[in-house]
C-alpha positions in Angstrom: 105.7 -124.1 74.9 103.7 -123.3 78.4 107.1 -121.7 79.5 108.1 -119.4 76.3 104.4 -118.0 76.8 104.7 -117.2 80.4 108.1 -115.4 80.0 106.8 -113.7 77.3 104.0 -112.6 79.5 106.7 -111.1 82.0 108.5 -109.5 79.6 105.4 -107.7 78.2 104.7 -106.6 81.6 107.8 -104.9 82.4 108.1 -103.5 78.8 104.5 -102.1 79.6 105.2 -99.8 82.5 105.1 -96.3 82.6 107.4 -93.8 84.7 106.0 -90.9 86.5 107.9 -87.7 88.7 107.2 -85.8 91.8 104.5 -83.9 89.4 102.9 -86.7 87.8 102.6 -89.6 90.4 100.0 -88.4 92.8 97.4 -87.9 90.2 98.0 -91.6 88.6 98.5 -93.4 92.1 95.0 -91.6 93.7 93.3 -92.8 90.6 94.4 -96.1 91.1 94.1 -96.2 94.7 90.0 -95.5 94.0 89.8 -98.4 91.5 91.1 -100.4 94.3 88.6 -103.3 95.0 90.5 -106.1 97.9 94.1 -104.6 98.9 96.8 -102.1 99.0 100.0 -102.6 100.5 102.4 -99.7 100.8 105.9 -99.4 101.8 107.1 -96.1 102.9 109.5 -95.5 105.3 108.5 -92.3 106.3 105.1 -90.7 107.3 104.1 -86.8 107.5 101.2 -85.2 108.4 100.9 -83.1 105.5 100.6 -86.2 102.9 99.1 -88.5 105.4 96.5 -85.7 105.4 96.5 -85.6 101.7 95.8 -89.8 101.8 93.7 -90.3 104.6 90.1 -89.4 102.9 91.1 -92.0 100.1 92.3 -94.3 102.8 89.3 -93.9 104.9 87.1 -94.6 102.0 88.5 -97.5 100.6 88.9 -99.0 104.2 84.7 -98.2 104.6 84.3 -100.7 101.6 86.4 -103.4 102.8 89.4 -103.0 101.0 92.3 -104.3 103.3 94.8 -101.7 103.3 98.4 -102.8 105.5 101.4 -100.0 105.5 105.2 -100.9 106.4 106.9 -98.5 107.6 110.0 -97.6 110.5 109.0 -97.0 113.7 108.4 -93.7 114.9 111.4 -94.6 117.5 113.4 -94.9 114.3 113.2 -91.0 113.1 114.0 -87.7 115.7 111.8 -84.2 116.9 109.3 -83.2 115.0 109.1 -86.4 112.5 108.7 -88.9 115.1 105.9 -86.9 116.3 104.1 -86.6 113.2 104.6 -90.7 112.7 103.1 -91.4 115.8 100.4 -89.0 115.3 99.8 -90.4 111.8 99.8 -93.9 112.4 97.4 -93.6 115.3 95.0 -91.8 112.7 95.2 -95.0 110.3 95.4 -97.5 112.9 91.8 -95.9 113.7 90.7 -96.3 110.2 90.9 -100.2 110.3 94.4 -99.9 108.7 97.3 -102.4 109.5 100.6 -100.4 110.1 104.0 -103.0 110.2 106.6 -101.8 111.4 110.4 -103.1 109.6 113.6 -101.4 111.1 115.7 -99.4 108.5 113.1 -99.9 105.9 114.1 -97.6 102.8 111.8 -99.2 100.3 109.5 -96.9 98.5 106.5 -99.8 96.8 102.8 -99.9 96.8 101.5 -103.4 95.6 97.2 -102.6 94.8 94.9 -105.4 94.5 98.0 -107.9 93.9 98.8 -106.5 90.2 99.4 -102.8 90.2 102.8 -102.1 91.5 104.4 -98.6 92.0 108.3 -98.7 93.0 110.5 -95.8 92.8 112.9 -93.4 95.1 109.5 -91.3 95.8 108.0 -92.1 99.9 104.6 -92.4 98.9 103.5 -91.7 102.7 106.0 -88.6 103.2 107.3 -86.7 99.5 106.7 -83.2 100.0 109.8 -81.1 98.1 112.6 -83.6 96.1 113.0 -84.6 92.8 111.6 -88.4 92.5 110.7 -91.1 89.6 108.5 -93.8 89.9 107.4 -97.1 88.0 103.7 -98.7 87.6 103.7 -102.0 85.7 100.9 -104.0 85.9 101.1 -107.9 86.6 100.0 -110.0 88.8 103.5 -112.3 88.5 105.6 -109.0 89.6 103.1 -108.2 92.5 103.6 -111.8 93.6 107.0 -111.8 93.5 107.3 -108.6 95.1 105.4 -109.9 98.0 107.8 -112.7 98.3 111.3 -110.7 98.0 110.0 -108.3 100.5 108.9 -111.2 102.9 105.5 -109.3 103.6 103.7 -112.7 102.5 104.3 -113.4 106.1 102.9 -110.9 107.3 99.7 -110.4 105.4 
């Protein structure tokens, strides 16, 4: 009986998210970056100045209150010109905020994993979108959040 409850559970959870676009997903993912209370992971492959500056004051505040906040992305070494200059320059501004930055080599994944049950996944870089045409899921559950940790191997790291 334990086991029909908990896959019922997951199923709830993955019938209960909610899809967002390039217009929508900001507004939703800052709100629930400032309910944040112990983590955020994200995943993003690739960094820009203009969204890092967009970020960073939520960043900066959450990091202030002791949220741990860890980003995986390529290294800078990984992307050409003007990119891997604004990489460097924006991981040196979060490393300065207290934030660990991991670095995974042809990373592509586009996920944000807050306080171990929100998760975001979609084809939008959370640390980079500027101009493209983008979806994105948020379910809530703390059983996808784990197992998302553990398929993405950043248990080890973090």
């Amino acid at each position: 009986m334990l086991s029909h409850h908990i896959k019922h559970n997951h199923s709830f959870d993955i019938l209960s998210s909610k899809l967002y676009d390039q217009n929508t997903f900001y507004k939703a993912f800052l709100r629930d970056l400032n309910n944040c209370t112990t983590e955020v992971i994200i995943e993003s492959p690739y960094i820009t100045t203009k969204r890092i500056d967009t970020l960073l004051p939520t960043l900066r505040k959450l990091s202030k209150r002791g949220v741990r906040i860890v980003i995986n992305t390529r290294n800078p070494n990984e992307h050409e010109g003007i990119y891997k200059q604004q990489a460097e320059n924006a991981i040196a501004n979060l490393q300065e905020h207290n934030i660990l930055v991991l670095y995974t080599a042809g990373l592509h994944r586009k996920l944000t994993i807050l306080d171990r049950i929100v998760i975001w996944e979609g084809s939008l870089n959370i640390l980079s979108q500027n101009d493209s045409c983008e979806i994105m899921r948020r379910t809530k559950s703390k059983y996808i959040s784990k197992r998302s940790i553990e398929f993405t191997g950043l248990n080890n790291f973090i």
